[in-house]
PABA-263403 format. One record per residue: x, y, z of N, C-alpha, C in turn; residue number from 1; residue in one letter. Coordinates in pm, 1 decimal, padded with zeros to 6 digits. Layout:
<pt <X; Y; Z>; <X; Y; Z>; <X; Y; Z>; NUM; "A">
...
% end
This chain:
<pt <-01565.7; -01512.0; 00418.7>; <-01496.2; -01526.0; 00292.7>; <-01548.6; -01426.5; 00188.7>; 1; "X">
<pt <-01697.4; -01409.9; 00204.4>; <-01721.4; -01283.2; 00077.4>; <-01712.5; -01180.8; 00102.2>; 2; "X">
<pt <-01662.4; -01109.5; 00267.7>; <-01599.8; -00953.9; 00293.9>; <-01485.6; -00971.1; 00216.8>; 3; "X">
<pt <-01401.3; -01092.2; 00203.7>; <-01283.6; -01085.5; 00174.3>; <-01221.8; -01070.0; 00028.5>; 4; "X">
<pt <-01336.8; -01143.3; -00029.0>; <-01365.6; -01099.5; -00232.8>; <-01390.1; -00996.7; -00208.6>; 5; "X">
<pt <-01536.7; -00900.8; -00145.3>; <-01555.3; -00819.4; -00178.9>; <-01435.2; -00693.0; -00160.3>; 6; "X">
<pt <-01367.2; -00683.3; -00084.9>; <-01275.5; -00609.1; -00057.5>; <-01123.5; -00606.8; -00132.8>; 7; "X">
<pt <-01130.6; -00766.0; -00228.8>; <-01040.2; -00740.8; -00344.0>; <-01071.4; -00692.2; -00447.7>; 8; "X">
<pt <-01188.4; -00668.2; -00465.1>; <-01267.5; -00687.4; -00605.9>; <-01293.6; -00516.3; -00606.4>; 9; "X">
<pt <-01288.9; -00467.4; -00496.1>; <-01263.8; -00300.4; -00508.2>; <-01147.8; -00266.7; -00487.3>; 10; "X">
<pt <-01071.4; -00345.8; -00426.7>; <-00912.2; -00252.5; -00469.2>; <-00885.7; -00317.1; -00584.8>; 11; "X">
<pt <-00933.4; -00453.9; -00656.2>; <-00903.5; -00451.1; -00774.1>; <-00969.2; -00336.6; -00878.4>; 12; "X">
<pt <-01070.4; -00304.9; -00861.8>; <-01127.9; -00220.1; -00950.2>; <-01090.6; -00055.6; -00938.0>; 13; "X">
<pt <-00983.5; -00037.5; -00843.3>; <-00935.6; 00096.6; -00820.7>; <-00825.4; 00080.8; -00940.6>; 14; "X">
<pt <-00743.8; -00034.8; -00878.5>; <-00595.2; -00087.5; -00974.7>; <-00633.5; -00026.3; -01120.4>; 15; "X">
<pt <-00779.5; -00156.8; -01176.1>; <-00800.7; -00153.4; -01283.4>; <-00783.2; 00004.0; -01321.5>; 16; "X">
<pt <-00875.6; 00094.2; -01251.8>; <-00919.1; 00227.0; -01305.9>; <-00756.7; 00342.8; -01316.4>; 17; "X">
<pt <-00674.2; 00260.6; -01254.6>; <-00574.4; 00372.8; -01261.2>; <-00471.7; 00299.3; -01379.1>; 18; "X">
<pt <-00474.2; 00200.5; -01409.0>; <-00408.4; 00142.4; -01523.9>; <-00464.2; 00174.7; -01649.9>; 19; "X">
<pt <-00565.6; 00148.8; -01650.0>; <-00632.0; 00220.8; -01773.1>; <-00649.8; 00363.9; -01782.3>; 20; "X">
<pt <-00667.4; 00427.2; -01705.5>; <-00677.7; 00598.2; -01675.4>; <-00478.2; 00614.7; -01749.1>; 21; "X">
<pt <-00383.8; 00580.0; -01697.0>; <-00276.2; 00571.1; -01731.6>; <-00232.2; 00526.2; -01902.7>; 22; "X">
<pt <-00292.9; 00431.1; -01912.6>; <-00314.9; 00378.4; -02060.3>; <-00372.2; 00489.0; -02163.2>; 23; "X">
<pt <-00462.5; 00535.2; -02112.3>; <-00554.4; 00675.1; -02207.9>; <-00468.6; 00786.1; -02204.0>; 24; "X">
<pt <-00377.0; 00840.0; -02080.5>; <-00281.0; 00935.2; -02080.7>; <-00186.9; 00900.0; -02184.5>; 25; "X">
<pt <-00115.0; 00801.1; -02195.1>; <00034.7; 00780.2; -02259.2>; <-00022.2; 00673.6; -02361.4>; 26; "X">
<pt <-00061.0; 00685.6; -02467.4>; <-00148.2; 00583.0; -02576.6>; <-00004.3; 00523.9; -02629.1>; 27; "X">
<pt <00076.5; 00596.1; -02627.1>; <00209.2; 00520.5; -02698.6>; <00222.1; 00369.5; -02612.7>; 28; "X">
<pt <00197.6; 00384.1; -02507.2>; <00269.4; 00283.4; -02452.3>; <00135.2; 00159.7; -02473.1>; 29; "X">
<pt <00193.0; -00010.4; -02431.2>; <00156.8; -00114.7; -02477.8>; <00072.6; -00143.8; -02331.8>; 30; "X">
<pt <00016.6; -00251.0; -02363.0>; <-00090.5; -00324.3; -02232.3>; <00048.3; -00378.2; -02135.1>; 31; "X">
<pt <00153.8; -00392.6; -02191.0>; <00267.7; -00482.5; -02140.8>; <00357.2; -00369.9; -02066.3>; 32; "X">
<pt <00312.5; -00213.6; -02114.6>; <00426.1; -00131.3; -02035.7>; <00369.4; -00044.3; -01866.6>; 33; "X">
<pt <00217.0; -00086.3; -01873.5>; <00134.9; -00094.2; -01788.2>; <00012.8; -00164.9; -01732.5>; 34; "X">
<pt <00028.1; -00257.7; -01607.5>; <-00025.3; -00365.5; -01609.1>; <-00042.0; -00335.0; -01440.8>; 35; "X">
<pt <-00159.3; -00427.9; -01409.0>; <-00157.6; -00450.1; -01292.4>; <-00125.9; -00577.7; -01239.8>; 36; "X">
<pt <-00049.7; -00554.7; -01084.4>; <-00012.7; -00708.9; -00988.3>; <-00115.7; -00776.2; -00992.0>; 37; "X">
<pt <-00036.5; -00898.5; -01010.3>; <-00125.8; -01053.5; -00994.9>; <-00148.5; -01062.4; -00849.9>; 38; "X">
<pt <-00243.2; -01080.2; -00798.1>; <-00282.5; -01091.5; -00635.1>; <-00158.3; -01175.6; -00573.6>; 39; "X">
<pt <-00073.8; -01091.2; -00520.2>; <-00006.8; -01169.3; -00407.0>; <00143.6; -01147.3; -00470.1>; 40; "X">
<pt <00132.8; -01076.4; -00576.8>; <00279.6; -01023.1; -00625.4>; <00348.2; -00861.6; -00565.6>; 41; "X">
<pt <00431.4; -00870.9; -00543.3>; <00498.6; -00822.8; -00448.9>; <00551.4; -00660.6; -00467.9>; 42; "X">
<pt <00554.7; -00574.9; -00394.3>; <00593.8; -00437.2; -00469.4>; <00467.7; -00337.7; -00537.0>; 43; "X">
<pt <00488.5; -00257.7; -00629.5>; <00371.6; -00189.5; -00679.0>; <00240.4; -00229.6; -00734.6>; 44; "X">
<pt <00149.4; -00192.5; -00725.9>; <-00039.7; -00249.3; -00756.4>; <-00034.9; -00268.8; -00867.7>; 45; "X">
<pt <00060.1; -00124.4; -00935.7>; <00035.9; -00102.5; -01092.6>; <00179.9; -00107.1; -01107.9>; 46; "X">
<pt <00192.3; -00212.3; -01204.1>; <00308.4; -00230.8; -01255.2>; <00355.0; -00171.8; -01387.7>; 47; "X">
<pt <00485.6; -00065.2; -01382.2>; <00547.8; 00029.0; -01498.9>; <00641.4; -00014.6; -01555.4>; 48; "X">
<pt <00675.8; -00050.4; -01672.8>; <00800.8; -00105.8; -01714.9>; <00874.0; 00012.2; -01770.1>; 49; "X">
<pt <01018.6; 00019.8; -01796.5>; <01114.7; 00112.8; -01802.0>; <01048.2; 00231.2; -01869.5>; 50; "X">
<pt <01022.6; 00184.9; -01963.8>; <00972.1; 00253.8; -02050.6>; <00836.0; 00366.7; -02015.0>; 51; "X">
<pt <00760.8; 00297.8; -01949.3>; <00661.0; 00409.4; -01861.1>; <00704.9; 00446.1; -01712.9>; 52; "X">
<pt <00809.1; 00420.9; -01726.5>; <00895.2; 00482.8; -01593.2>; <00933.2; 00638.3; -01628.5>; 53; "X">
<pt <00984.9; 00618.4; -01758.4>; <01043.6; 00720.4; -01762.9>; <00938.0; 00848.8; -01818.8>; 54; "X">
<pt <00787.1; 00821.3; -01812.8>; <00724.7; 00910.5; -01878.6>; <00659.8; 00936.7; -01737.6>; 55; "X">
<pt <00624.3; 00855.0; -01639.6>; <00562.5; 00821.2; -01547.1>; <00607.5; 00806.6; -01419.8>; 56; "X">
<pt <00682.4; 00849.7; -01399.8>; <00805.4; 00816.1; -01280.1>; <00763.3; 00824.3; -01148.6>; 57; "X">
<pt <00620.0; 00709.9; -01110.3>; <00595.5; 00689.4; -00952.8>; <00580.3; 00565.2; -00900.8>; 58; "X">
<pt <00593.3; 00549.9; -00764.8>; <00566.9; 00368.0; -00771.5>; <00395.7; 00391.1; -00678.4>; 59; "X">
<pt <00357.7; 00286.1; -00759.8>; <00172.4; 00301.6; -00755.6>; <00086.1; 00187.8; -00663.4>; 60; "X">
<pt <00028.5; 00239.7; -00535.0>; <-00035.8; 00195.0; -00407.5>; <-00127.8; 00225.6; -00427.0>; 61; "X">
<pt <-00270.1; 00140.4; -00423.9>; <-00362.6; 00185.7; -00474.3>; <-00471.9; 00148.8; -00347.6>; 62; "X">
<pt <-00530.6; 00186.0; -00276.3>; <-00587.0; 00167.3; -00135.0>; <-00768.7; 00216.9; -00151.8>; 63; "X">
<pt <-00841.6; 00120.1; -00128.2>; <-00992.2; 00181.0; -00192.6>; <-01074.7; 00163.4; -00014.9>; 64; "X">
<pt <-01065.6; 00192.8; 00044.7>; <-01144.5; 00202.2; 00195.6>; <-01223.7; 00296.0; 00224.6>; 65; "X">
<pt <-01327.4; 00278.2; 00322.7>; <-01394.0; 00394.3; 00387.2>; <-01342.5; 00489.0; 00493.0>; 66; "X">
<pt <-01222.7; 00437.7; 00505.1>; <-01126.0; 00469.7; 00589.1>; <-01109.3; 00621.4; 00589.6>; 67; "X">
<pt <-01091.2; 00629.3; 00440.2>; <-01061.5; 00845.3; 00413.3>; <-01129.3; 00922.6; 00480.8>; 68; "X">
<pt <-01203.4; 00908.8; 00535.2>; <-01325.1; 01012.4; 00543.7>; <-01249.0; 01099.0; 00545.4>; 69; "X">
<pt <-01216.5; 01131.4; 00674.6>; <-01131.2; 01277.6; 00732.9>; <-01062.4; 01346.0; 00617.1>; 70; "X">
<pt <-01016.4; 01263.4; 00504.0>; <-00910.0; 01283.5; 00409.2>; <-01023.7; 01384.3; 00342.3>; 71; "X">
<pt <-01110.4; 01313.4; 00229.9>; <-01241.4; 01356.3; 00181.2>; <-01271.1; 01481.2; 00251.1>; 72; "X">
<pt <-01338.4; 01499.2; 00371.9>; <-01349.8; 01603.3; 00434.1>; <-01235.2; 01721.8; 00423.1>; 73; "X">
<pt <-01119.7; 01714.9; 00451.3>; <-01093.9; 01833.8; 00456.7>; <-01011.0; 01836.5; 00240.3>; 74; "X">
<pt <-01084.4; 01773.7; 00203.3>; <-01036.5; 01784.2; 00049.4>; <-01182.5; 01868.5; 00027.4>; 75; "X">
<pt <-01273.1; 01830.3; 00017.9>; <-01439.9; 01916.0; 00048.2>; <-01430.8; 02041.7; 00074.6>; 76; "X">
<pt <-01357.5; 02050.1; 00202.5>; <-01363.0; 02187.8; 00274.9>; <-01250.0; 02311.5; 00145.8>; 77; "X">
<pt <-01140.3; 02276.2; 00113.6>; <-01013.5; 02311.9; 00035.2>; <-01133.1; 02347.0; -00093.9>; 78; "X">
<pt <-01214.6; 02271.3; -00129.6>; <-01261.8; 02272.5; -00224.5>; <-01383.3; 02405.6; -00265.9>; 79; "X">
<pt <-01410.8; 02394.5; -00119.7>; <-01494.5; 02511.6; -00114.1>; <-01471.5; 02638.5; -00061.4>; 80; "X">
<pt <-01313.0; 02648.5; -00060.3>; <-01255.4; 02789.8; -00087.5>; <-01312.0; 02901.5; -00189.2>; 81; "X">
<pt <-01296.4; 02865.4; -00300.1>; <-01245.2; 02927.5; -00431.3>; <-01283.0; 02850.3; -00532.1>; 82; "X">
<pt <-01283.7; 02926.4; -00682.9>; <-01222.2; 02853.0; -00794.9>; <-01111.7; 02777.0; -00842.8>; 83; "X">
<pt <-01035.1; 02782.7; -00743.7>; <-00861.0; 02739.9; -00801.1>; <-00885.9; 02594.6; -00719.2>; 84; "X">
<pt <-00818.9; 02517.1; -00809.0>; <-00810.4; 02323.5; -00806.1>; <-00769.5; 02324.0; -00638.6>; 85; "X">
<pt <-00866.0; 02210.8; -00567.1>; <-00832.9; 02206.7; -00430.2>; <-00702.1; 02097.2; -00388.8>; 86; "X">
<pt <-00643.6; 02156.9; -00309.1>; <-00487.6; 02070.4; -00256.6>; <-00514.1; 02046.2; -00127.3>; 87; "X">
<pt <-00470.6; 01964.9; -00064.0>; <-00439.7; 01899.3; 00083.7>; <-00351.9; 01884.2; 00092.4>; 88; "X">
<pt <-00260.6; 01949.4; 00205.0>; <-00167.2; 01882.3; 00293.1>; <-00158.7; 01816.0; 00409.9>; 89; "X">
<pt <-00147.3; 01691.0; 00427.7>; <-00163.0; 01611.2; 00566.0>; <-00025.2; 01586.7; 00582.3>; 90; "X">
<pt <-00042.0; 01558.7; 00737.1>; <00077.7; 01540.2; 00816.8>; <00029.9; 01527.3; 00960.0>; 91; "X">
<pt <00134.5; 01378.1; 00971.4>; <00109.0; 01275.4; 01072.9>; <00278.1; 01291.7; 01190.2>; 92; "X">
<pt <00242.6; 01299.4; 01265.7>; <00390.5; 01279.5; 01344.6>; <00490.5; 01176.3; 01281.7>; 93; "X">
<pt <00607.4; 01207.9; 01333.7>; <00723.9; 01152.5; 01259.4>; <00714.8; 01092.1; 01079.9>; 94; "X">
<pt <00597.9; 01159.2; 01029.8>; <00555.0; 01098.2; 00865.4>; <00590.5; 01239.1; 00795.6>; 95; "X">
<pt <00665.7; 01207.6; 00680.8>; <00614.3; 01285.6; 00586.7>; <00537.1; 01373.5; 00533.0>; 96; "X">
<pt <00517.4; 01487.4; 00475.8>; <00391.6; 01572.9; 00474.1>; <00349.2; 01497.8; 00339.5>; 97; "X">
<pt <00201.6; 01469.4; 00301.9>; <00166.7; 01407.1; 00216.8>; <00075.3; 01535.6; 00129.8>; 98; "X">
<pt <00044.5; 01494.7; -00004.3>; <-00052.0; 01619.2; -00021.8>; <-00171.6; 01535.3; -00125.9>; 99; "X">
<pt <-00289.9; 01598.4; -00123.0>; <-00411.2; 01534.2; -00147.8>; <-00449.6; 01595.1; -00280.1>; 100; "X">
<pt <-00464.8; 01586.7; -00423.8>; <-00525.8; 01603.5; -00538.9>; <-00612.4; 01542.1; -00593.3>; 101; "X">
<pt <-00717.0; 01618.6; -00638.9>; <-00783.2; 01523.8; -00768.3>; <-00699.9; 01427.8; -00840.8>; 102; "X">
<pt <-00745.7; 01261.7; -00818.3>; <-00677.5; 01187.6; -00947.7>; <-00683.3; 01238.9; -01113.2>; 103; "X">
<pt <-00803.1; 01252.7; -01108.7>; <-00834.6; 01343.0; -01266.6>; <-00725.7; 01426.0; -01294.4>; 104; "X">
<pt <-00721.5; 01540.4; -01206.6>; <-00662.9; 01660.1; -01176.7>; <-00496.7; 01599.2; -01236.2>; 105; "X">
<pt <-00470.4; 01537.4; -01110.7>; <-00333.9; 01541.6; -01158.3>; <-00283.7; 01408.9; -01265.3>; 106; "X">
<pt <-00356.6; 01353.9; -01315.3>; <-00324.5; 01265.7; -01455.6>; <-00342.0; 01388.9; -01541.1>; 107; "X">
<pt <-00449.7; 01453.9; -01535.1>; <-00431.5; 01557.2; -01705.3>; <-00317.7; 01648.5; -01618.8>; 108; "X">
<pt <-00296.6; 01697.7; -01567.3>; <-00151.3; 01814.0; -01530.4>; <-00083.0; 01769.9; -01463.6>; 109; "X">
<pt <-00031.0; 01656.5; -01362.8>; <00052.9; 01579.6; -01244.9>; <00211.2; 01657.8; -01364.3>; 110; "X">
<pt <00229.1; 01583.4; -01455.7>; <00345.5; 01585.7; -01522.3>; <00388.3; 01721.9; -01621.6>; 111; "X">
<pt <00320.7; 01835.0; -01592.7>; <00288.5; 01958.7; -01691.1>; <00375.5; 02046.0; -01560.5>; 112; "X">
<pt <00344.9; 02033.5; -01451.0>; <00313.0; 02135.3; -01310.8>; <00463.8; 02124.3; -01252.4>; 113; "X">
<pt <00575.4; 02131.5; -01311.2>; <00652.7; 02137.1; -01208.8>; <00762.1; 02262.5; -01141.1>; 114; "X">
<pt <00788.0; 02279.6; -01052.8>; <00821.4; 02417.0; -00971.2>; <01023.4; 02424.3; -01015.8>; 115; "X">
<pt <01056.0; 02556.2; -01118.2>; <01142.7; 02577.6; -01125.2>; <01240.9; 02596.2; -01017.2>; 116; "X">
<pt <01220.7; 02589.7; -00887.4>; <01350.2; 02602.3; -00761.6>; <01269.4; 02525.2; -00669.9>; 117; "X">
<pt <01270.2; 02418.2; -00613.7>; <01246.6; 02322.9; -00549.6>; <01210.2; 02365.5; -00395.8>; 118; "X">
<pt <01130.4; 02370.9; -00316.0>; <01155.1; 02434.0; -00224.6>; <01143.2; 02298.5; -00086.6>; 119; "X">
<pt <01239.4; 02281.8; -00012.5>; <01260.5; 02177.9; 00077.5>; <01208.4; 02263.2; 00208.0>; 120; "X">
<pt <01094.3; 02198.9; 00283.5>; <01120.3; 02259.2; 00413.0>; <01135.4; 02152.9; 00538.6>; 121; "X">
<pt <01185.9; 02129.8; 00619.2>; <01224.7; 02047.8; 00721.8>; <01135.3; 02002.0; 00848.4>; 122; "X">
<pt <01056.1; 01943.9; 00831.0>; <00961.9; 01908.0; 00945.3>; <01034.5; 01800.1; 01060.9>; 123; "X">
<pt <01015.7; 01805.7; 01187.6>; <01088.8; 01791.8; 01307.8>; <01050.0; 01624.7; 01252.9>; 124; "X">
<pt <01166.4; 01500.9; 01288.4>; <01153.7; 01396.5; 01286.9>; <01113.8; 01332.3; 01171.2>; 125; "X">
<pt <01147.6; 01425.6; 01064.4>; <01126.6; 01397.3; 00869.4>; <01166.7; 01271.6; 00827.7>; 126; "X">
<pt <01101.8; 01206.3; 00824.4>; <01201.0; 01027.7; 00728.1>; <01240.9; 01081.3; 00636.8>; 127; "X">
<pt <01391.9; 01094.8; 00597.2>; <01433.3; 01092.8; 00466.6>; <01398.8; 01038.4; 00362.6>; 128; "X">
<pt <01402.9; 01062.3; 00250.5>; <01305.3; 00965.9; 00108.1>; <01475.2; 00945.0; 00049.8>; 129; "X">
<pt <01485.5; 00808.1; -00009.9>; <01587.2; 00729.1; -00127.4>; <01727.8; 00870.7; -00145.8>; 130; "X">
% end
């Protein structure tokens, strides 16, 4: 039973850190327009109401495990390229290509950074997104 607190009590404290990290970005908005799920409520960790939808426009999974390593690792390795902010791209068979940033990173620029011509490329067995 106390692996089982302990293991809420850090994805709660991830939740916490990205609701409030979110809160310090967009000060306009209220405790009520960003909030986190009540344990066992259904859909996103961090809950956005319209209103920080539209400044904020992602739905928010918040996963705190030792699980990353590999992730970590090759974010490390990217990192020790160069000076320029390190990126990851992962990709899993029949999944999506996912890509890996600093949280920091992309709360101060996520919403500054976006690419004037969109560029789509087609990976074999792609799940379509909405």
């Amino acid at each position: 039973m106390t692996q089982i607190k302990s293991r809420k009590a850090k994805g709660r404290k991830l939740q916490n850190w990205v609701r409030d990290s979110l809160r310090g970005l967009f000060p306009t908005l209220t405790d009520d327009d960003i909030r986190v799920a009540i344990m066992g409520e259904s859909g996103a960790d961090v809950k956005l109401s319209a209103k920080a939808l539209k400044l904020f426009p992602y739905d928010i999974e918040c996963k705190n495990t030792e699980g990353w390593k590999k992730v970590y690792d090759a974010y490390d390795q990217a990192d020790g390229h160069g000076k320029n902010e390190p990126i990851v791209f992962i990709k899993m068979n029949r999944k999506n290509p996912l890509v890996i940033l600093d949280a920091n990173y992309f709360l101060k620029y996520g919403n500054t950074v976006v690419l004037k011509e969109p560029v789509k490329v087609q990976f074999d067995n792609e799940k379509e997104k909405r």
